[in-house]
N, C-alpha and C positions, 0 to 999 in steps of 0.2 A: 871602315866597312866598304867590301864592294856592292856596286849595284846588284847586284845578283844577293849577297847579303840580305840589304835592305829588302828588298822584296821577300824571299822568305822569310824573313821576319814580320814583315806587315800581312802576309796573307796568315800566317800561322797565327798571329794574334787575331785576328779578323776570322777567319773559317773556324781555327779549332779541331772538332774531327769533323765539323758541318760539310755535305758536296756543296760542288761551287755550282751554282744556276745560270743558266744563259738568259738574259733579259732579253726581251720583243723589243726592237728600237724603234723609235717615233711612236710608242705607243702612248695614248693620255690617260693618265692615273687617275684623273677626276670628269664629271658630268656637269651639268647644268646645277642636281642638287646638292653641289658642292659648296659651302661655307665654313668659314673658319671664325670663333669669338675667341679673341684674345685677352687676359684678363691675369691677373698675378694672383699668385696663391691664396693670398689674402684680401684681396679683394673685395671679401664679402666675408667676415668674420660675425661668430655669437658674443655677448659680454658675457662675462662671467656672472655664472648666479641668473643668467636670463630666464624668466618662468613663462616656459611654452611649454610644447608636446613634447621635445625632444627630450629624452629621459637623461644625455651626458652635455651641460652645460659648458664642458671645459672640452669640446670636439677639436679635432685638429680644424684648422681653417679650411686644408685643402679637402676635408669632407665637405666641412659646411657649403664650399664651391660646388662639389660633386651633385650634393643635393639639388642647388640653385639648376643646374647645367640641367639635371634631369626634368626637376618639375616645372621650369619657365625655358629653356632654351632647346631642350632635342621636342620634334626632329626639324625643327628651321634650319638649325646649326648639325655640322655633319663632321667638327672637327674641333679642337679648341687646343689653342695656343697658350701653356701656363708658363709665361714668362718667368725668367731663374729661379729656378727654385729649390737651390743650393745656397750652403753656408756661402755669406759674405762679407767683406768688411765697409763697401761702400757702394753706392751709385744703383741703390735698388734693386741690387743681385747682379750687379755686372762686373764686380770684380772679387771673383771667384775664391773663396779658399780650398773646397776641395768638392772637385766633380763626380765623387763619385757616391754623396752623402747629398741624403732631401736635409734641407735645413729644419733642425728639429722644433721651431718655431713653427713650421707649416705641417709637417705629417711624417710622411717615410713613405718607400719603397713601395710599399704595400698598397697606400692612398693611391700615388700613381697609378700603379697596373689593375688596382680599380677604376680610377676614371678610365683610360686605355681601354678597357673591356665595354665600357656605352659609347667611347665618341673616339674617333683619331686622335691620337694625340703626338702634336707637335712642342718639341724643345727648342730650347736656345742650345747651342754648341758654343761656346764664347771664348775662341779659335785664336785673338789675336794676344791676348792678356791676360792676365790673374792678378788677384790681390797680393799686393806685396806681404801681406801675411800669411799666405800659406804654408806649406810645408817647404814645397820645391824651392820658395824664392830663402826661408830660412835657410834651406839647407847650401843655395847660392853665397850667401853671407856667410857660412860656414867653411864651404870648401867641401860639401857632401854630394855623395850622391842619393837618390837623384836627384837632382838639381841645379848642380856649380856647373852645368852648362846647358842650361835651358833657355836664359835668359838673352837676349840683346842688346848690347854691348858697344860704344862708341868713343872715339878721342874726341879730343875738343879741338884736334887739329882737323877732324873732318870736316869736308863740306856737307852741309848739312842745307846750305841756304835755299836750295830747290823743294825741300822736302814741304809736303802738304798737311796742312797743320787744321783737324777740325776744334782746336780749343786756343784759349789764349796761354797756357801754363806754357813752361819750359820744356821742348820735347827730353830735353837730357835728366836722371835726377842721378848726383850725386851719392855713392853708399861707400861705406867700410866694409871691405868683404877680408877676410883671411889670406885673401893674397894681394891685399893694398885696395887703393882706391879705385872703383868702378862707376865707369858713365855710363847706366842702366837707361835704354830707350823708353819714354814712356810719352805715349800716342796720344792718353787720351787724359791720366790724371796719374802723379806720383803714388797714389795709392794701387795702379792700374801699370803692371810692368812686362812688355813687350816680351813674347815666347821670339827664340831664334829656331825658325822652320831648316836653317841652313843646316843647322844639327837634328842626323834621322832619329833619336832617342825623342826629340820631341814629337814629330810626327808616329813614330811608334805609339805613346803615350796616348795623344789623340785616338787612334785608331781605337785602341784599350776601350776609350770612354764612348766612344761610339756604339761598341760592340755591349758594350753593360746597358745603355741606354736601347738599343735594340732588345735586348735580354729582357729589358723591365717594359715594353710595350710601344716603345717612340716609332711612328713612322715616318715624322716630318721633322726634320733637322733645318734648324734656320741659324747660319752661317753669320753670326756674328761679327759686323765690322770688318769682314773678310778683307776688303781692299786694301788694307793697312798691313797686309799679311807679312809679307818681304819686304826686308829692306837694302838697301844699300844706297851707297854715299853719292854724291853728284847728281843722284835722280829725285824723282818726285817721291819714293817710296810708295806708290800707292799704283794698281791694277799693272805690278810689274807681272811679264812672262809668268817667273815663277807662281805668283798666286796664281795664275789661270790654272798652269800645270799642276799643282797642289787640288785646285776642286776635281780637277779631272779624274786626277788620282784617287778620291777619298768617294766621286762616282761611283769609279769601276769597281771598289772595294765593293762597296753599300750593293749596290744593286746586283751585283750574282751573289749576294748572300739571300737578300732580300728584294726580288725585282719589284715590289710595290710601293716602298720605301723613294717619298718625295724630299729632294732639296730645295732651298729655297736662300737664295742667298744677300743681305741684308748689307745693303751700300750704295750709301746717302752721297750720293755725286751727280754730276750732270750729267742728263737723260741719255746722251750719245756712249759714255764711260759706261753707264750702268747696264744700258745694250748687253757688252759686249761679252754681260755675265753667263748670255746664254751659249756660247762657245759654236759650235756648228751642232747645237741640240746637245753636247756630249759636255756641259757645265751644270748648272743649275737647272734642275725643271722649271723651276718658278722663278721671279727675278719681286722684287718690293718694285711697284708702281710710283717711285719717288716723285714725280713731278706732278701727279695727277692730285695729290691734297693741298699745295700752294695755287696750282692752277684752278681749281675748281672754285678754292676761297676769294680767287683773285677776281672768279666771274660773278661768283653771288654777291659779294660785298661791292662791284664795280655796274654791274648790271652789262657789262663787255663782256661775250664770248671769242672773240677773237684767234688771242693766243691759246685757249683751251681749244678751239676750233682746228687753227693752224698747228698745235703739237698732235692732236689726235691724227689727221690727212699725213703729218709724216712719221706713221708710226707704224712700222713694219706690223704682220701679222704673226702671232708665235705659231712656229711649225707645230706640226704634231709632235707630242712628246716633250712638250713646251708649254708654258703658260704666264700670264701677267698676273703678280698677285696685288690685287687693287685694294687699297685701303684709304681711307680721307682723316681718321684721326689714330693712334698708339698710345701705348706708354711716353713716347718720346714726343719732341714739339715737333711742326710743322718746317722738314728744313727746306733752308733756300737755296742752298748750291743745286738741286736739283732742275731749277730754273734760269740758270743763267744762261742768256743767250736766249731766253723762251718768252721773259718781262724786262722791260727798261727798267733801271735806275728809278725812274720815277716812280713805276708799276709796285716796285718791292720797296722804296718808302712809304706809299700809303699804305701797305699792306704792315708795317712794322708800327706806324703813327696809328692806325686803328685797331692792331692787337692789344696796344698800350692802353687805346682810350677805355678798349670795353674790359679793362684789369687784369690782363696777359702780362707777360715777361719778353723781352728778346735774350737768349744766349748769344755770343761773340766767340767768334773765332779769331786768328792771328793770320792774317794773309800774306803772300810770297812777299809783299813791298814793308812787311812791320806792321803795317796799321791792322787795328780791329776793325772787323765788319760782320752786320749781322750773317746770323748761321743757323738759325732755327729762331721760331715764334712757338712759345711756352704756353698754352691757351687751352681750356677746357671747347670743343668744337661748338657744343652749346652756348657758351656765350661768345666764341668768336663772328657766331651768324645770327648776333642779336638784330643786326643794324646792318646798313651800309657804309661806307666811307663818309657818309653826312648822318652821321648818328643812329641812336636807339632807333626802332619803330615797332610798328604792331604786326611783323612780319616774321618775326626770328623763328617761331616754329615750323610755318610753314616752308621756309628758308632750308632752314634743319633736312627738315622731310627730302626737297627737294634735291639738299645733295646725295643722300642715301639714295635714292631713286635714281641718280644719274650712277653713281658707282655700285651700284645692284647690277645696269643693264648693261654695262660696260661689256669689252672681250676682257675675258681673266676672270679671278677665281675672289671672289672678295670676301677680304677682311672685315671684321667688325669690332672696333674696340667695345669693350662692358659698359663703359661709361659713356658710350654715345646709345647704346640699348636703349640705358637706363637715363639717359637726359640728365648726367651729372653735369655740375655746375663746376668754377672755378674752386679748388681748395684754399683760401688762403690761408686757413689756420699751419692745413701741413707747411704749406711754402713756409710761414713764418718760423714757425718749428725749425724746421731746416735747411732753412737760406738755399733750397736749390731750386732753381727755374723749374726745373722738371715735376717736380713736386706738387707743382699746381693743378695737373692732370692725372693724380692719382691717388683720386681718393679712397679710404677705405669704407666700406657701409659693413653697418650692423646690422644683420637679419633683420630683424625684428623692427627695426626706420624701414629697409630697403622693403621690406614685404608691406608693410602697410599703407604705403607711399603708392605700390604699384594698386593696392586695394583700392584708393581713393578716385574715384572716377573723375575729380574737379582737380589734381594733381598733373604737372605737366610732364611727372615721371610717368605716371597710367599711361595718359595720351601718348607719350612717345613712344613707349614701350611697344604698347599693340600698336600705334601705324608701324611701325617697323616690321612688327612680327606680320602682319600684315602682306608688305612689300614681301617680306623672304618666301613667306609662303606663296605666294602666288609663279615669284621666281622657279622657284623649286618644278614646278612644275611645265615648263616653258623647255621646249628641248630649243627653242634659239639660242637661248640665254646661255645653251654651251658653251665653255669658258674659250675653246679653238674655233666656235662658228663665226662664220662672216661679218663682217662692220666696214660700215661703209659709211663715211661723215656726210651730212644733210648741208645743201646752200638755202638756208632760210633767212627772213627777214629778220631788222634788226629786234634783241628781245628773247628771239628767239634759240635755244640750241638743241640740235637733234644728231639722231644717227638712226641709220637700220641694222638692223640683225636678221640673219635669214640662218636657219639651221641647217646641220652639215648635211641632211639629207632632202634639203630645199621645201620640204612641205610648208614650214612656216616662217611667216614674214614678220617680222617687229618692227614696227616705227616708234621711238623715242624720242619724244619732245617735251620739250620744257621749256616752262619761260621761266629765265631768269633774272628779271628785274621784277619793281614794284611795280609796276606797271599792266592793265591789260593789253593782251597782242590778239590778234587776228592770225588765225594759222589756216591759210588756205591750202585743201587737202589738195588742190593739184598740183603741190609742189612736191608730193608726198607721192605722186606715181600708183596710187592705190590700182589695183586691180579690178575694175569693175563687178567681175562678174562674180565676186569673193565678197562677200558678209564682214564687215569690219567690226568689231568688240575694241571699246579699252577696257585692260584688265584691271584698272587701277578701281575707276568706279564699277565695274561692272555693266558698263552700260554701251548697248548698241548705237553705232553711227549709221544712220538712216541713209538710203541707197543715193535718194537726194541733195544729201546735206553739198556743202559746196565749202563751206568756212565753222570752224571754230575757234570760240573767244575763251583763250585760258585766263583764269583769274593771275593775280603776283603768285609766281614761283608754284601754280601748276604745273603738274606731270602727268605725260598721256603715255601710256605703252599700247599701241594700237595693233590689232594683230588681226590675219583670216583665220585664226582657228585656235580657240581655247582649250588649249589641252589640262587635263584632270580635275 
């Protein structure tokens, strides 16, 4: 096909008889009360036979979610992330059988563009791979279309040895296809088999599910494993030209269809690569805040702000039209390629010797020299910030708190996984169940525990639940807190980590301090620049700092959001 082909072909699939719209450029899609809870379709299921109110015992789960979202989550939350929620064959909905069917374990179509209608709703696009059981990959094996050229395809005479590997499997797997033996690319696991973007039927295809997925109510697309997009031989395979070129592409489509319609693009690499997802604003809106959930764990459990100090100071501002999407725990572990170059050697062993202590996992990856090294820590966030690097202590909630409270006031639009809401714990039953690291941070609750749990006021699900709900709301109403407004990193004493925020039309000022060890500190407000002639509130307790005051003593792992002017 010529480029001229191609292109008619992808706006026809993408428009339709729809006009095409001209987008506002640099314009930002979200506010201050912007929040996203991320959470899988199941998440929060009923048992069967359960005797409550609800009249149908046997509900789809993705109601039973809908309901939860309604009566404990809006309007904190202004958006909700229902991770795949497509037939699959493995890895928790990541690898795909067919996109364009809700998997009928969770609900349908229908549940969707119900949620959709109360809260934004953001999907997984899962752009790099699919289950080797699908149709397309059967019909590969066959010699059909479509399919027998969807896939990527390697000799075992290529050079491959540069290529970036997040697992330890075999990047190659071996198959019998109809026209002889095929070395199918597979990135992440042999049940997980490499789409080739080089052929435009596949990118047509995408387009297809995109445009269905707009049809049924999606307005946030999260770019699955994108970096891994293109490949070829000799390189690294990973944030080659082509991938940029491809988000750009799949932009321009998305947004004169739909100019409200957020990207957000999800790739787990170090902080400088992950940058550069945001192209000259004309990439991804949103980019995953990769380094900020090892870095933050790194200062709470270390009682050292340093390197979360020193990454925030060199951390560009996102243009307008841009934003950081900040999160501190997922579905997924804590990875650590995000940080290299940001923690020593030594930094990211205690950090992997105290995921283990407090009954975490590490997952391994396979690095350019052979060897395995870690790649993610596998950990429920609640029990990773039981303790310090010197053990248990009587600190892990307020610990909890405090990092919610640093990635609330952050620049960017944050994340909130369900099971940090709700102060889940490690799974081990699931992990043992299914021998995957990942497993451990994904539990499922039953109504009916998870409701009564939140009931119990001596519960440390209650307690967390509302200080959180707590924190958002107060956020919510903060026009500093705007995801593009100013931040500016604080030089405070050791103990201590701060920043300010000052909103885009300068009326208000936020100072953000926390101490982050066990320890009490002394936070002298004249390092703080206050404005004399300005009334200072923290929002947190509610409580006025006195025109006088000169010093406060934050208790371990107090948070102050100090401000002249309380809005709402």
């Amino acid at each position: 096909m010529s480029i001229e082909q191609v292109a008619d072909s992808l706006i026809a699939t993408m428009f339709k008889s729809d006009a095409v719209r001209d987008p506002t450029p640099h314009k930002n899609r979200w506010d201050e009360q912007d929040m996203i809870l991320i959470a899988y379709g199941d998440s929060i299921t009923r048992h069967q036979g359960c005797d409550d109110a609800v009249p149908n015992p046997e509900e789809a789960p993705l109601h039973t979610l809908h309901r939860f979202i309604k009566s404990h989550c809006v309007p904190e939350i202004s958006a909700l992330h229902v991770l795949p929620f497509y037939p699959y064959s493995s890895d928790e909905g990541f690898a795909v059988m067919n996109y364009a069917q809700v998997n009928d374990a969770l609900g349908n179509w229908q549940h969707i563009r119900s949620l959709a209608s109360d809260v934004k709703l953001m999907a997984d696009l899962v752009i790099n791979h699919c289950s080797s059981r699908s149709v397309w990959f059967e019909n590969f094996l066959q010699g059909r279309d479509p399919g027998q050229d969807y896939f990527k395809t390697a000799s075992l005479t290529d050079d491959l040895s540069h290529v970036v590997r997040p697992r330890t499997s075999a990047l190659l797997h071996t198959v019998d296809t109809k026209n002889g033996v095929q070395h199918v690319w597979c990135t992440f696991s042999h049940d997980q088999v490499d789409f080739d973007f080089a052929n435009p039927a596949v990118l047509n295809e995408f387009v297809a599910i995109i445009r269905h997925y707009l049809d049924n109510g999606i307005r946030i697309f999260r770019l699955d494993a994108v970096a891994f997009l293109w490949k070829k031989p000799h390189t690294r395979c990973i944030n080659l030209p082509e991938t940029h070129e491809v988000i750009r592409l799949l932009r321009t489509l998305i947004e004169h269809l739909e100019p409200s319609v957020i990207i957000i693009t999800e790739t787990n690499i170090p902080n400088r690569e992950n940058l550069s997802y945001f192209g000259n604003a004309n990439e991804a809106h949103c980019i995953y805040n990769f380094a900020l959930p090892p870095l933050l764990l790194h200062t709470l459990l270390s009682g050292d702000c340093n390197a979360l100090k020193h990454w925030m100071m060199s951390m560009p501002p996102a243009q307008n039209g841009t934003a950081y999407f900040n999160f501190i725990a997922s579905h997924d572990g804590i990875g650590l390629r995000p940080v290299e170059g940001l923690l020593t050697q030594q930094q990211l062993a205690e950090l992997v010797t105290t995921t283990k202590q407090f009954g975490g996992k590490v997952s391994m990856r396979t690095a350019p020299d052979g060897t395995n090294t870690p790649y993610e820590l596998n950990i429920a966030l609640y029990d990773a910030l039981q303790g310090t690097h010197q053990g248990p202590d009587k600190w892990g909630h307020a610990r909890f708190l405090s990092a919610h409270a640093i990635m609330f006031a952050l620049e960017g639009i944050p994340g909130l996984y369900i099971h940090s809401l709700l102060g889940t714990s490690n799974d081990y039953e699931r992990f043992e169940n299914s021998q995957h690291n990942r497993a451990i941070n994904r539990h499922r609750w039953q109504e009916a525990d998870l409701l009564a749990r939140l009931a119990d006021e001596n519960s440390h699900h209650y307690q967390t639940y509302h200080a959180i709900k707590h924190l958002m709301a107060i956020r919510k109403r903060q026009s500093a807190f705007h995801p593009n407004a100013t931040q500016f990193t604080l030089q405070l004493s050791d103990g201590l980590f701060g920043f300010w925020r000052q909103s885009i039309n300068r009326d208000q000022s936020l100072f953000c301090v926390f101490n982050i060890s066990d320890q009490r500190h002394i936070l002298t407000l004249a390092d703080l620049n206050l404005i004399e002639t300005d009334q200072w509130f923290d929002l947190i307790s509610d409580q006025a700092i006195a025109s006088d005051c000169q010093a406060l003593e934050l208790a371990p792992y107090q948070s102050l959001w100090l401000t002249n002017k309380r809005n709402g």
